[in-house]
Structures are given as C-alpha cells and as structure tokens.
N, C-alpha and C positions, 0 to 999 in steps of 0.2 A: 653490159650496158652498151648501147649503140650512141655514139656519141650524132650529137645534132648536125648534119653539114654545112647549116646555114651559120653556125658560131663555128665552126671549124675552119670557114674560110680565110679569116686573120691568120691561124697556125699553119695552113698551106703555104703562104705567103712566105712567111716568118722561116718555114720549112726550106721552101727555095732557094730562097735568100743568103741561107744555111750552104745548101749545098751549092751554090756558086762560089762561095767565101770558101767553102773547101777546097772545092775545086782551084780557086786563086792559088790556095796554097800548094797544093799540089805541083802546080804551074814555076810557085817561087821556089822551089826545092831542085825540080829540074834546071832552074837558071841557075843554079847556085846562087842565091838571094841571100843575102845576111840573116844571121842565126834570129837576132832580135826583132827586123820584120817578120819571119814567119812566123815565132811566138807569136809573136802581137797578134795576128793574123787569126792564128792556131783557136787561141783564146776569144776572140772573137767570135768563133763559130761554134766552141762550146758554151759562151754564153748565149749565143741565139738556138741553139738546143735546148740546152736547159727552160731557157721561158718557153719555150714551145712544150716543154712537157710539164711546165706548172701550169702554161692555160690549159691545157686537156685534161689535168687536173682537178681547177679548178672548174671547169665546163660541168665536168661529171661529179664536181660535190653540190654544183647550183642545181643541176638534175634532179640528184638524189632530193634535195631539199624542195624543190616544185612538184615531185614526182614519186611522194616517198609509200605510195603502195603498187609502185611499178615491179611487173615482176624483176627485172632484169636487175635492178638499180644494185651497186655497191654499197656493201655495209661500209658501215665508219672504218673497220677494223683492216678493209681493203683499200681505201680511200688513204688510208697513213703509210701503210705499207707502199701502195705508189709515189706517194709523197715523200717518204724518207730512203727509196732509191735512185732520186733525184740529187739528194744532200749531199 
C-alpha cells in the first residue's frame, strides 16, 4: 500500500524532529554530557519514532478502511503484525 503524502507530512515532521534529537545526542556523547541527560534525550527520540510509526500505521488502517477493494491495501493480519513490531 502506498501511503497518502498529504497525511504523511505531520510523520515527516515528526521524522526530523526525530533525527535532530538524535543527532543532539550524539552531540552530548562526544561532550561527555551526563549519563542521565543523554538517556533522557535518548528516550525522547525513541518516543518520537515510535508515534511516527503508529501514525503510518494508523494512516494505512484509515486507508485500508475508506479503501477496502483497493488492490494494494493491507490485510488485518498485516496491519497487527506492523503494529505489534512497534510494542
């Protein structure tokens, strides 16, 4: 399934956002920054991964459900299986 671009542009966002925050860390590692900011930090950008991969998710279950004799669309069965390699 080809996901929509125009609902994909929040997850871009979200995406960048992502990898700046990485980047930071990366940043506070070569300073020698304290163990507990980079966690912090660390964490931070695997929470904004993760929603980035439940809206893409969720994007392609709204699909599947507006769109449900598209050829392309994800069964249920594919749709979980993205979903609980998220968990």
């Amino acid at each position: 399934m080809e996901l929509d671009r125009d609902e994909m542009g929040k997850v871009v966002n979200r995406l960048k956002r992502a990898q700046g925050q990485l980047a930071g860390v990366l940043r506070m590692i070569d300073e020698g920054r304290d163990c507990e900011d980079v966690v912090t930090q660390l964490a931070a950008v695997s929470r904004a991964l993760d929603r980035a991969g439940f809206a893409i998710i969720a994007t392609g279950m709204k699909q599947c459900l507006t769109e449900p004799d598209a050829k392309d669309t994800l069964d249920v069965a594919r749709l979980e299986k993205l979903f609980l390699s998220l968990a």
